[in-house]
C-alpha positions as CSV (number, residue, x, y, z in Angstrom):
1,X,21.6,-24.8,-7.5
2,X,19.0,-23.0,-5.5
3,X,17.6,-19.7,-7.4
4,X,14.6,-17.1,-6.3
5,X,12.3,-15.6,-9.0
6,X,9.7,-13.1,-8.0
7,X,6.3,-14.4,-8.4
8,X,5.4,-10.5,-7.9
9,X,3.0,-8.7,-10.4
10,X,5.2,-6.4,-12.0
11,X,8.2,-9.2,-12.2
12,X,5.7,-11.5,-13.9
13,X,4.3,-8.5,-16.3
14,X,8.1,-8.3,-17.3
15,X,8.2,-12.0,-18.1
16,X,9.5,-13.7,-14.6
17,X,6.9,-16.7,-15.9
18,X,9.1,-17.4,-18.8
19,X,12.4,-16.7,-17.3
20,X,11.6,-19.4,-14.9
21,X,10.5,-22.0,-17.2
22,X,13.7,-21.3,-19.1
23,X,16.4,-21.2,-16.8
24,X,14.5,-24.7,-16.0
25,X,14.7,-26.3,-19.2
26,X,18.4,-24.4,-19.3
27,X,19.4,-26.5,-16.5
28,X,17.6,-29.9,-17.6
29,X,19.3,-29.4,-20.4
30,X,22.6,-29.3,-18.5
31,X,21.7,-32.5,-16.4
32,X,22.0,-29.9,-13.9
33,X,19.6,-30.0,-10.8
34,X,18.0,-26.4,-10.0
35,X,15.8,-25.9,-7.3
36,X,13.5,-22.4,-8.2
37,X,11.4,-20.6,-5.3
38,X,9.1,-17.8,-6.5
39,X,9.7,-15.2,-3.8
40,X,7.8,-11.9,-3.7
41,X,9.6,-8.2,-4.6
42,X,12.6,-6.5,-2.9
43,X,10.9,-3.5,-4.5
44,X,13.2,-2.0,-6.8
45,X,11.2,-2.0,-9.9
46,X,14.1,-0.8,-12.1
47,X,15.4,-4.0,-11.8
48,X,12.5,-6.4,-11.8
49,X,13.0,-9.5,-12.6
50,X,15.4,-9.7,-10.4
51,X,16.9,-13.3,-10.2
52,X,18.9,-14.4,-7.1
53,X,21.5,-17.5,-7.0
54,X,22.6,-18.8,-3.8
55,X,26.3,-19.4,-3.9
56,X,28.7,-20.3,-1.3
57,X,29.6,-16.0,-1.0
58,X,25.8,-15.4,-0.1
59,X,22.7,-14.6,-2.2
60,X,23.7,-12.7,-5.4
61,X,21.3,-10.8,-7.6
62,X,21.2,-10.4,-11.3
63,X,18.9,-8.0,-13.6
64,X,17.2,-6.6,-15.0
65,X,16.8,-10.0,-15.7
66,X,15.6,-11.2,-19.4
67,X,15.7,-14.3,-21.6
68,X,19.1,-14.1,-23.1
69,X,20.6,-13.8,-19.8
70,X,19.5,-17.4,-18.7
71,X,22.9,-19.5,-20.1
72,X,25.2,-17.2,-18.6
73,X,23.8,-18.3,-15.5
74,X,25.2,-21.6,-15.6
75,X,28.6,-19.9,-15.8
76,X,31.1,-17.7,-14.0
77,X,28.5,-15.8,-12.0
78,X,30.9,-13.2,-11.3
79,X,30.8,-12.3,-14.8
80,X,27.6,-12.3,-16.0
81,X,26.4,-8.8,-17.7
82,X,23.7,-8.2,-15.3
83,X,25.2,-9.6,-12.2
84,X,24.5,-7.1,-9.0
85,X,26.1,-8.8,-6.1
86,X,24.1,-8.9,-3.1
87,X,21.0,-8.1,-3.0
88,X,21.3,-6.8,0.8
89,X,24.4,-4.7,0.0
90,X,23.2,-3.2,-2.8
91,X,21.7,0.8,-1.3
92,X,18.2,1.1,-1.9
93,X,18.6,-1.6,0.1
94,X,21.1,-1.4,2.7
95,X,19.1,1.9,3.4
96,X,15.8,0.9,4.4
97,X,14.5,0.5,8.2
98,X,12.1,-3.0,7.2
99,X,10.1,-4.1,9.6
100,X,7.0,-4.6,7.8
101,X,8.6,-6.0,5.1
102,X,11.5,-7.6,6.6
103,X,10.5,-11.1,4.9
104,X,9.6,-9.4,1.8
105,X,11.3,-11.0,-1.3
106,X,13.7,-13.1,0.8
107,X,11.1,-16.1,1.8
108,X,9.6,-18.5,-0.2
109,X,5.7,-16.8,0.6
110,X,4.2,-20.3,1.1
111,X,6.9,-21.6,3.4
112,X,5.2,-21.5,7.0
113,X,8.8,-23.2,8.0
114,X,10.6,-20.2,7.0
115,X,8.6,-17.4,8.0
116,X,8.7,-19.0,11.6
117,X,12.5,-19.6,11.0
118,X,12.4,-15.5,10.5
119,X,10.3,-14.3,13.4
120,X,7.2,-15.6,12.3
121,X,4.5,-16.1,15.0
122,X,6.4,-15.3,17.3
123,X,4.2,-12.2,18.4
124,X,1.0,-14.5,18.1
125,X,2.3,-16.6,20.6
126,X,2.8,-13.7,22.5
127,X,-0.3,-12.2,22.1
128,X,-1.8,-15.5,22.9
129,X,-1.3,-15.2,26.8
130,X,-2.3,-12.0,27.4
131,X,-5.8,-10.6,28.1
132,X,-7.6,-8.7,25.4
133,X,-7.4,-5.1,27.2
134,X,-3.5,-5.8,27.3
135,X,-3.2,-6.4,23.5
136,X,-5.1,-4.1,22.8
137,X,-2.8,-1.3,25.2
138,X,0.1,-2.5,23.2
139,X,-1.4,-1.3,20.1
140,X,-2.1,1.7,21.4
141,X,0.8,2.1,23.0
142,X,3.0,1.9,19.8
143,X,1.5,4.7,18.5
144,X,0.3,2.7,15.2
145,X,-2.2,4.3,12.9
146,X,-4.1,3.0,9.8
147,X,-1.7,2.8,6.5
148,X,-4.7,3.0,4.5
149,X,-4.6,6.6,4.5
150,X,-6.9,8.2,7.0
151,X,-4.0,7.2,9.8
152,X,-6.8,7.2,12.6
153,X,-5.1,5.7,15.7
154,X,-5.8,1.8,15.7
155,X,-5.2,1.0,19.4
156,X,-8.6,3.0,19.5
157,X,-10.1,1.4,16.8
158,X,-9.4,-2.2,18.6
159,X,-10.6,-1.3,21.9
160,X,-13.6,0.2,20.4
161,X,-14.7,-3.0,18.8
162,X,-13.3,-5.4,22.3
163,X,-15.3,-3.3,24.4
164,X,-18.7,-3.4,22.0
165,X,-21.2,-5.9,23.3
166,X,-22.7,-8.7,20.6
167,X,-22.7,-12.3,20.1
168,X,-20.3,-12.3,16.7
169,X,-17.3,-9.6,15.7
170,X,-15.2,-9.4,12.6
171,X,-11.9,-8.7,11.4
172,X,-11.8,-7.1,7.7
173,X,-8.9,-6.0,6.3
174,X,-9.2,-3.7,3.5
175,X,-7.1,-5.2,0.5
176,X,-8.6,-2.8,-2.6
177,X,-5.6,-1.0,-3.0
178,X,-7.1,1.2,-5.8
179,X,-4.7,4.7,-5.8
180,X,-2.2,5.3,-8.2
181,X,1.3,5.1,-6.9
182,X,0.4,2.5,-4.5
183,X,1.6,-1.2,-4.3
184,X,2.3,-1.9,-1.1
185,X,-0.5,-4.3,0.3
186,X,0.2,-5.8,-3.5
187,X,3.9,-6.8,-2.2
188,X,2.9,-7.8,0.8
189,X,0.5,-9.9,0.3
190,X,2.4,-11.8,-2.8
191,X,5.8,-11.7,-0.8
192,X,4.8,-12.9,3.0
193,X,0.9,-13.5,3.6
194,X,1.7,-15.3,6.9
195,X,2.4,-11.7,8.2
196,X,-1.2,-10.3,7.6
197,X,-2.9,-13.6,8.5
198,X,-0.6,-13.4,12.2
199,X,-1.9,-9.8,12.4
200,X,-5.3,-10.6,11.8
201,X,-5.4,-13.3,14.5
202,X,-4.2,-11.4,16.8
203,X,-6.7,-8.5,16.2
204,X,-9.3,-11.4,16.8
205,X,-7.4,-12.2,19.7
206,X,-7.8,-8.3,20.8
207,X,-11.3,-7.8,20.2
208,X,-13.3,-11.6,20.5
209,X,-13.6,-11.5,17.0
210,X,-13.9,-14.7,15.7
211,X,-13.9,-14.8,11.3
212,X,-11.8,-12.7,9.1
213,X,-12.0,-11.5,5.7
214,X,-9.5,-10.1,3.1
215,X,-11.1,-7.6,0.2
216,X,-8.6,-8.2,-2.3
217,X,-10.0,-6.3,-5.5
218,X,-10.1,-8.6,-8.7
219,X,-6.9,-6.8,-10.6
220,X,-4.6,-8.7,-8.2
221,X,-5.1,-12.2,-9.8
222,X,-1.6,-13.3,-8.2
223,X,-2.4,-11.8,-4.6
224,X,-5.7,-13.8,-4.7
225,X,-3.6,-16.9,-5.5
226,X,-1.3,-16.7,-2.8
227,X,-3.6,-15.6,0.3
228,X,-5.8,-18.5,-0.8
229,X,-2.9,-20.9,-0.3
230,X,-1.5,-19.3,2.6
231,X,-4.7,-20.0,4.7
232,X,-5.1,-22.9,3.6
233,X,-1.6,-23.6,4.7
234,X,-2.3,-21.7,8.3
235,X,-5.7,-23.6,8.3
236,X,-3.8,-27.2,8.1
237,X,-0.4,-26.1,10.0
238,X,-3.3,-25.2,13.1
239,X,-3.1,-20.9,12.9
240,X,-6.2,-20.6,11.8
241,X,-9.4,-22.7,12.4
242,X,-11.2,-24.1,15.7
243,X,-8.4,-23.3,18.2
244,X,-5.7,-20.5,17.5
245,X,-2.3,-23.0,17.6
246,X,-4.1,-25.2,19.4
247,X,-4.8,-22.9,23.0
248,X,-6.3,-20.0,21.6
249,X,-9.8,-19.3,20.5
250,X,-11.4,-19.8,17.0
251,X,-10.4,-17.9,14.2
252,X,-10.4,-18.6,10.4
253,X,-10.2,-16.1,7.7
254,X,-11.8,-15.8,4.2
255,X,-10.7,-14.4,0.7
256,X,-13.0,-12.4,-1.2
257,X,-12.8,-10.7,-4.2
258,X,-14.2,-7.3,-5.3
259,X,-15.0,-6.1,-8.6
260,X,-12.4,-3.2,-8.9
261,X,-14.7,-0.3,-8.2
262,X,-12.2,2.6,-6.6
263,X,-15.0,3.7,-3.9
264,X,-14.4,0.5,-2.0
265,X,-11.4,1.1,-0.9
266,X,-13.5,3.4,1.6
267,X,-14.8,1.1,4.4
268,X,-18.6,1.7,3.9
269,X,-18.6,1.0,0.4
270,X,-16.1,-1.8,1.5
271,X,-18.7,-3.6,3.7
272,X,-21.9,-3.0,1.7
273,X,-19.6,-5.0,-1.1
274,X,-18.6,-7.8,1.7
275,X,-22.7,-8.2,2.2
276,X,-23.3,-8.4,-1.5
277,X,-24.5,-5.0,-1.8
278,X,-24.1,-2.2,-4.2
279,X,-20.9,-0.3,-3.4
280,X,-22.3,3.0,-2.0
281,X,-21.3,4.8,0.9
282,X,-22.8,4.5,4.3
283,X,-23.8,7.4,6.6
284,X,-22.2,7.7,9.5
285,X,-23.5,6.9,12.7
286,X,-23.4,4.4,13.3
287,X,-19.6,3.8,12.8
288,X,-18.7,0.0,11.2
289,X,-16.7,-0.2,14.9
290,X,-20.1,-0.9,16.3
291,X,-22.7,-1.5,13.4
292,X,-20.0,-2.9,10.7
293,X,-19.9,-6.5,8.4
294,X,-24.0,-7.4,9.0
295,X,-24.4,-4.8,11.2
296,X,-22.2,-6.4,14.0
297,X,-18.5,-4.6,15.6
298,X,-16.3,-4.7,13.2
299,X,-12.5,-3.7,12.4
300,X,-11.9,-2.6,9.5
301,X,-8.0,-2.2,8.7
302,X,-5.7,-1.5,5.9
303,X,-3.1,-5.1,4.8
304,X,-0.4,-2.6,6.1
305,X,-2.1,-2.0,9.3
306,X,-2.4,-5.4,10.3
307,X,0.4,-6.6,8.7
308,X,2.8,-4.4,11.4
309,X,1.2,-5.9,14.2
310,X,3.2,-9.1,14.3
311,X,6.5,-7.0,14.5
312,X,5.1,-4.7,17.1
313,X,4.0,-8.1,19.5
314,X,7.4,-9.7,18.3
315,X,9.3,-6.6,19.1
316,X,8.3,-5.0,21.7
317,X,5.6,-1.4,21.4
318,X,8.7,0.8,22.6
319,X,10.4,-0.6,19.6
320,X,8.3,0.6,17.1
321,X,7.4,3.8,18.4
322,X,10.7,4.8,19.0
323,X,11.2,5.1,15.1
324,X,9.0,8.4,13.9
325,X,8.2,12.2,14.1
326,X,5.5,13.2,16.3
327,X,2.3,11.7,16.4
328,X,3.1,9.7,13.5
329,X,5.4,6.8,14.6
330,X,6.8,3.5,13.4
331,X,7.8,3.1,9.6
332,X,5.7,3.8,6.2
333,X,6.5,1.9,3.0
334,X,7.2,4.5,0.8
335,X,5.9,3.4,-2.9
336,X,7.3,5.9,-5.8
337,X,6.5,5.9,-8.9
338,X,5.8,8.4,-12.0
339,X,8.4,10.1,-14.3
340,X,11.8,8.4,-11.5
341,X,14.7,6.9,-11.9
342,X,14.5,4.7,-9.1
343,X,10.8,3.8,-8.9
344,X,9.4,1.1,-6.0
345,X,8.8,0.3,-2.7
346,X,11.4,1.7,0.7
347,X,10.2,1.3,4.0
348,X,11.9,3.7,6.1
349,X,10.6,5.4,9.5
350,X,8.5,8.8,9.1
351,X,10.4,11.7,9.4
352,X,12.6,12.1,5.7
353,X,12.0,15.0,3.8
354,X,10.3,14.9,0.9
355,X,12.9,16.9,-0.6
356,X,15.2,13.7,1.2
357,X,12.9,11.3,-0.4
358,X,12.4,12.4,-4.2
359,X,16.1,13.8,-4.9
360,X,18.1,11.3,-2.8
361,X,16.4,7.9,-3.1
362,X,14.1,8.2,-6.1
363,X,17.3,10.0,-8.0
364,X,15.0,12.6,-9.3
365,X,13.0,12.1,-13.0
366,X,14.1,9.5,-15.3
367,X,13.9,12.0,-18.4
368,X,16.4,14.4,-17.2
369,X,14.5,17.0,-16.9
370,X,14.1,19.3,-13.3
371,X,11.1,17.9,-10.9
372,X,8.5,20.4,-11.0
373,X,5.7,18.6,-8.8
374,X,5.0,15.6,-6.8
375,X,1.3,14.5,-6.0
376,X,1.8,13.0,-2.5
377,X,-1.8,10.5,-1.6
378,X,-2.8,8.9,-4.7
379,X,-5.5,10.8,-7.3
380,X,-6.4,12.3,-4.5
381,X,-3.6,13.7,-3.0
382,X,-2.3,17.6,-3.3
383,X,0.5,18.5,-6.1
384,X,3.8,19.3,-3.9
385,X,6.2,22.2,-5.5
386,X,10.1,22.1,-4.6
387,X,9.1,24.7,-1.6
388,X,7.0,21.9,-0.1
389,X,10.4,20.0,0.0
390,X,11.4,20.8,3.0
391,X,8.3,18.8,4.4
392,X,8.8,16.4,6.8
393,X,6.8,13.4,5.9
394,X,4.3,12.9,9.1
395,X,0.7,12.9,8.5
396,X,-0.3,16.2,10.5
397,X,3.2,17.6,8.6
398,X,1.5,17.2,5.2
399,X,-2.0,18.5,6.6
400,X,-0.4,21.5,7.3
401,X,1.0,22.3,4.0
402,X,-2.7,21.1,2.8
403,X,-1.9,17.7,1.1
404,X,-2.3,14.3,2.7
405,X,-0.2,11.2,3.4
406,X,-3.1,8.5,2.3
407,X,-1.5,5.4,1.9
408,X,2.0,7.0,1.1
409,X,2.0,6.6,-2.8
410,X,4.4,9.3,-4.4
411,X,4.2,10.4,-8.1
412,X,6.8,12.6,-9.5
413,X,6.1,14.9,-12.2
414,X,8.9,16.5,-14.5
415,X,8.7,20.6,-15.4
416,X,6.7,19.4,-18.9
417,X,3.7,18.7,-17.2
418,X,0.8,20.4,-17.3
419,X,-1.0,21.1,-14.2
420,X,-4.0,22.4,-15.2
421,X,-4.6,18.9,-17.5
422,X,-3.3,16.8,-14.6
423,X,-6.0,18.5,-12.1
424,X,-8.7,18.0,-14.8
425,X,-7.8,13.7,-14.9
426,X,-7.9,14.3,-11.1
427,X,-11.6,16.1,-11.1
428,X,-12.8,13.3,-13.9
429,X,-11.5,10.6,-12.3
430,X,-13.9,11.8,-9.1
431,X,-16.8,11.9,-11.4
432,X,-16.5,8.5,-13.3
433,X,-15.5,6.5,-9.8
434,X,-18.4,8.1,-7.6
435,X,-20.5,5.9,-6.3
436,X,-23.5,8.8,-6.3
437,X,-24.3,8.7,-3.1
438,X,-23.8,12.6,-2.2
439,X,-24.8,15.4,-4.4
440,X,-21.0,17.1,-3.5
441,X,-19.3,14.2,-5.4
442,X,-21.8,13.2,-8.0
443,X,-22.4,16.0,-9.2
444,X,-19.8,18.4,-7.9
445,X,-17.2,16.5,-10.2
446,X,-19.3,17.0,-12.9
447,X,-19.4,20.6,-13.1
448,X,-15.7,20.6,-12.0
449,X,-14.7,18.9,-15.4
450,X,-16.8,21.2,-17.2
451,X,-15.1,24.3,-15.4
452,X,-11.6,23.5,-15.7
453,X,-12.4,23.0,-19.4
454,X,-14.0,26.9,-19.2
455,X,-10.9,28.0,-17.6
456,X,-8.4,26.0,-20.7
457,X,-10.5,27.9,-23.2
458,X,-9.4,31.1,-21.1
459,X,-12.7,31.9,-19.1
460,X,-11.4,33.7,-15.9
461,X,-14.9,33.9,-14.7
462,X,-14.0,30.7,-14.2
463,X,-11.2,30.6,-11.7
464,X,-13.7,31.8,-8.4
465,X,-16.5,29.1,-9.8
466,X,-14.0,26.2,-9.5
467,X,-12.9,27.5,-5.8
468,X,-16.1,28.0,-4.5
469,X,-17.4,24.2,-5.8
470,X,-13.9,22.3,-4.3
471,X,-15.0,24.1,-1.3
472,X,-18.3,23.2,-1.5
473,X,-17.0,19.3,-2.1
474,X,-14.6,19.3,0.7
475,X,-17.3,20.5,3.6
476,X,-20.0,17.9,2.0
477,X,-19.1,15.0,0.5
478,X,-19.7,12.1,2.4
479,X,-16.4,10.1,2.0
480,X,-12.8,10.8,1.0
481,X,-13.9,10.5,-2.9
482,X,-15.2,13.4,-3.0
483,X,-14.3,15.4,0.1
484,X,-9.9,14.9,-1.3
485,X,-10.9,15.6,-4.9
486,X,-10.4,19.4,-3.9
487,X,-7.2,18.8,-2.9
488,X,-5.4,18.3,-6.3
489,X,-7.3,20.6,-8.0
490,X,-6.7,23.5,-5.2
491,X,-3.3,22.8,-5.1
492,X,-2.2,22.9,-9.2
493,X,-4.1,26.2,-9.0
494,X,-2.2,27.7,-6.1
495,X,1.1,26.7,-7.0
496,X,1.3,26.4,-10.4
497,X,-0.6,29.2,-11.9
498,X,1.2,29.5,-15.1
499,X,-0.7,26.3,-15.8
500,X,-3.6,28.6,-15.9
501,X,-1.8,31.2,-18.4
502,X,-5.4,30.9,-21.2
503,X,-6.9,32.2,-18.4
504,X,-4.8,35.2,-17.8
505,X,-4.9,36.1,-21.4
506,X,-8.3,36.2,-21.8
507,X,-7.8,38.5,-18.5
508,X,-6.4,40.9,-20.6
């Protein structure tokens, strides 16, 4: 009996541990030989853990997936309470376009064997006989840009650093996933690591780099755990080390964990952390393209980012750029999360509304109640009313309706919120995570808490104050910490003004 159990964070937070050492001792019990592979998420958290059985009709899912469920497992199938039938069949599912996470939550993440079996290395091998300018066209070509949230083109990126003259390069992928709403380099990296590590390599392969590293921030104990094997697998299996399968170049890559502060996620702080620095923000010029990791050319890239490129080598660039809208092309993983019914991860290609997105595949708010904003971006990101629904989701889509993509993390907000509290967490949360480098974001979010409290206590004085100072943040702030924080705040007060209702009565 052969039977998947997510290894995934939120499956083990919801006991997937325990479920596996019991439907083990169930099945010793039996005298019954079980074979258990700790796969990573499908991404449909509703239903986490989700336990899969192989029978002779297919792979069969069952969950939400507790404790007393474990005997009926070693019964009629068909009717256990929480069987699901196939996984693949079931819609969240069936209506995804993966390509990023086509492995995701089917393979065993430490099976080298099966993630060739599936694609795998495929477009390494690929990449492996062609010349660095022509890898590097192919990126650009597919019209790929960084997943981390600034979605700055990455062919240009690449070519940037292959083109930069200096005896060592580096590859650093940017794994401190620190935004609400976002889980996606999480899932990737605990459900198919191979992916990232093939991406990487090739971006060596692209640019004569030569060592990678993975930031993984220190809240992702299971991430850390599996990336750690998984080159050390790729190390012995000859995909990493001295010679790239054996024809290509050197390459080996390194796991390093940072301390959880929120301001590296932004690749300044990010590299000041890699060199055992304080986590502050750099001025730029010079850009870490051409004075990066010890001051040498260096990419810096989001798990998601790199994590496409094998699919893109594997497939073809016309591939992947024919799915999209405009200049934003090729798939995002959608995460959602918040006050849903249907919370998790769907990749799908840009281009869904996200009227399309929140009412059809999120089913609207778990309590019932109407959806009265969605705060697209992380912390960071604007507060979306339905008449934003319409919005197609493409990064210069959402610049135009003044909100932001970022790293595609969607929290959904019922009509009991409050906007003018949710705006104040989103000013505060700027002021405890700055790093205090620039006087817009250290102090800036200071005064910002204290004048959204003004305007609670019904100080309209206040309203022009708070306008002028997220303006004043936005123009000056020397990273995305600061120069977003605007963004929510801005947004809650345009759209939802009877938030703001103190204010209006003390108005009168």
């Amino acid at each position: 009996m052969k039977i998947y159990i997510p290894l995934d964070t939120v499956a083990v937070a919801l006991g997937a541990d325990d479920i596996a050492a019991a439907i083990e001792a169930e099945a010793a019990g039996r005298g019954l030989p079980v074979e258990i592979i700790r796969n990573g998420s499908h991404g449909m958290v509703w239903l986490e853990p989700l336990v899969e059985v192989i029978t002779p009709s297919g792979r069969v899912g069952f969950g939400p997936f507790t404790l007393t469920d474990v005997p009926a497992l070693f019964g009629n199938l068909a009717s256990h309470p929480k069987a699901l039938g196939p996984v693949a069949d079931l819609p969240w599912m069936k209506g995804q376009t993966r390509l990023t996470f086509a492995r995701v939550g089917i393979v065993d993440p430490l099976s080298l064997t099966e993630y060739e079996a599936l694609g795998g290395l495929t477009g390494l091998r690929r990449a492996l006989a062609l010349p660095k300018a022509e890898i590097v066209a192919e990126v650009t070509a597919s019209g790929l840009r960084g997943r981390g949230g600034a979605g700055f083109p990455t062919g240009i990126k690449w070519k940037t650093v292959s083109e930069a003259v200096a005896d060592r390069k580096y590859i650093v992928c940017n794994a401190d996933e620190g935004d609400s709403a976002t889980f996606a380099d999480r899932m990737l990296m605990e459900g198919d690591p191979f992916t990232l590590i093939e991406g990487m390599v090739i971006a060596g392969l692209a640019t004569g780099a030569t060592k990678g590293f993975v930031y993984i921030r220190s809240e992702y104990p299971v991430a850390i755990r599996v990336m750690e094997s998984a080159c050390t697998i790729a190390r012995q299996a000859g995909v990493l080390g001295a010679s790239v399968l054996g024809t290509g170049p050197a390459f080996d890559i390194e796991i390093r964990v940072g301390a959880g502060a929120y301001v590296c996620g932004e690749e300044t702080s990010l590299l000041n952390s890699l060199e055992g620095k304080r986590g502050v923000v750099r001025a730029k010029p010079p850009l870490p393209a051409l004075e990066g990791f010890m001051g040498k050319p260096t990419v810096v890239n989001n798990v998601i980012s790199l994590a496409t490129i094998p699919v893109i080598f594997e497939r073809g660039a016309a591939f992947y750029k024919d799915f999209g809208l405009g200049r934003s092309r090729g798939t995002i993983p959608l995460q959602i999360a918040g006050n849903v019914r249907f919370g998790g991860l769907y990749e799908t290609a840009f281009g869904l509304t996200l009227g399309q997105i929140v009412d059809d595949i999120a089913g609207g708010c778990a309590s019932g109640r109407a959806v009265k904003a969605v705060q697209v971006g992380g912390p960071l990101g604007a507060y979306h009313p339905r008449s934003d629904f319409a919005t197609p989701f493409g990064y210069e889509e959402f610049t135009g309706q003044g909100g932001l993509i970022g790293h595609a993390g969607l929290t959904i907000f019922d009509d009991s919120a409050d906007m003018l509290k949710q705006a104040r967490f989103a000013m505060e949360f700027c002021a405890i995570e700055s790093c205090g480098k620039c006087t817009p974001c250290r102090i800036g979010a200071v005064r910002g808490v204290e004048t959204m409290d003004r305007i609670a206590k019904g100080d309209a004085a206040a309203i022009p104050l708070l306008t002028d100072l997220c303006n004043t943040m936005k123009a000056g702030s020397l990273c995305a910490l600061g120069g977003f924080t605007p963004y929510p705040v801005m947004s809650a007060l345009t759209h939802f003004p009877d938030d703001f209702a103190p204010m209006k009565e003390a108005a009168e």
